[in-house]
N, C-alpha and C positions, 0 to 999 in steps of 0.2 A: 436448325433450319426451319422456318417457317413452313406450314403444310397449309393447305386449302382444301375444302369436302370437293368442290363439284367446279368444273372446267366445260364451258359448252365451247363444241367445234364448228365452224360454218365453212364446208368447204367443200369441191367438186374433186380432188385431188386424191383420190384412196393411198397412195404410197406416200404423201405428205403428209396424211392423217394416221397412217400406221409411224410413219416416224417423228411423230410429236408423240403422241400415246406415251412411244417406248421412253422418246427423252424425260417428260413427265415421270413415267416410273422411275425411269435409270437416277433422276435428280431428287427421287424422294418426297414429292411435292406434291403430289396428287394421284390418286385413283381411279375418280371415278369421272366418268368422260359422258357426255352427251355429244352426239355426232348429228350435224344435218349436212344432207348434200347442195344445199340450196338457201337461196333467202326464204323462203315462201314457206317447205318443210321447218323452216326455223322458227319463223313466226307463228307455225300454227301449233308446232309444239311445247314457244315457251310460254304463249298464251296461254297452255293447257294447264304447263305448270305456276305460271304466275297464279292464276284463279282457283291453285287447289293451296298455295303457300308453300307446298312441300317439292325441295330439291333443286330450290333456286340456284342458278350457277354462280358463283362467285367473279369469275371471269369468265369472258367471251373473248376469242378469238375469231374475226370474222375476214375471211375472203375478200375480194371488191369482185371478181370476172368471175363470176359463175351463169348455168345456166336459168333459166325461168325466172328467178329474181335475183339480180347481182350484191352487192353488200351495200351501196349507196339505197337501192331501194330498201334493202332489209331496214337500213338507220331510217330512214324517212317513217317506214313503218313501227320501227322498234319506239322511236319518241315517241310516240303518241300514246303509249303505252305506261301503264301505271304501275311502277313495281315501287315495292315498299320495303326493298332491301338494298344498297349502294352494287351493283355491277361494276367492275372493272371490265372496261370493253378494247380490245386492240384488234387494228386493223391491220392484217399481216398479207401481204401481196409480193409477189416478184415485181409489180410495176415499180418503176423510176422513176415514171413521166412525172413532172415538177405541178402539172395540171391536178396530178392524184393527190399530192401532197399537200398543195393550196386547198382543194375542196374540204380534206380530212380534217384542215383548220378550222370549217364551217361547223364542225356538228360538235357541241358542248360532252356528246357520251362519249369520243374518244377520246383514250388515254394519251396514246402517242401511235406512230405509225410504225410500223416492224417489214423489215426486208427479207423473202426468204434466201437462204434456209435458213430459220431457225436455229439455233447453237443450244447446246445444255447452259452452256454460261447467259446468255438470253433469258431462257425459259426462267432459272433462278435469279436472277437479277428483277424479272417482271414480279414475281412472285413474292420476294424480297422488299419489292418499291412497295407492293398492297398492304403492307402495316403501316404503313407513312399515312394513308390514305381514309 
């Protein structure tokens, strides 16, 4: 099974963050997690890590409703941004609304849209698709 070094989280939900974590583990697929609670906490710490090169996330899973910066502003800000390594970025939301789904069409860094909860067969399957890629 495919493995990946580094997974960033963007999310306000502490109990959906503990239980990705564990699915990640439980699927073998990763360790090591960067957490933000927010867009804004995201941006300014993968700026930190882009500009040092070291511990780039391979994939991003990112929120849309959070508070201080939602995940459409994190992308508006995330693009502008110069990384010099391929990101897989997915945008994982409980929303439905057909509005979310059309805008997510908008932005060239996401992968594809994900509904939670979450599944271990999910999590491996995303993980799985990134050797394609």
């Amino acid at each position: 099974m495919k493995q990946i070094k580094s997974v960033c989280l963007i999310d306000d939900d502490p109990v959906f963050i503990f239980a990705l974590k564990r699915i990640f583990k439980l699927s073998d697929v990763c360790e090591n997690f960067t957490v933000y609670n927010n867009g804004e906490e995201a941006i300014e710490g993968l700026t930190q890590t882009i500009a040092s090169g070291k511990h780039i996330p391979e994939l991003i899973l990112l929120d849309i409703n959070m508070p201080i910066m939602d995940g459409w502003q994190f992308l508006d800000e995330f693009a502008t941004m110069s990384v010099s390594k391929k990101i897989t970025l997915y945008l994982v939301s409980s929303s439905i609304d057909p509005v979310d789904f059309k805008k997510a069409k908008e932005y060239e860094l996401i992968t594809d849209f994900i509904i939670k909860p979450v599944t271990r067969k999910t999590v491996i399957d995303l993980v799985q698709n990134m050797s394609s890629n």
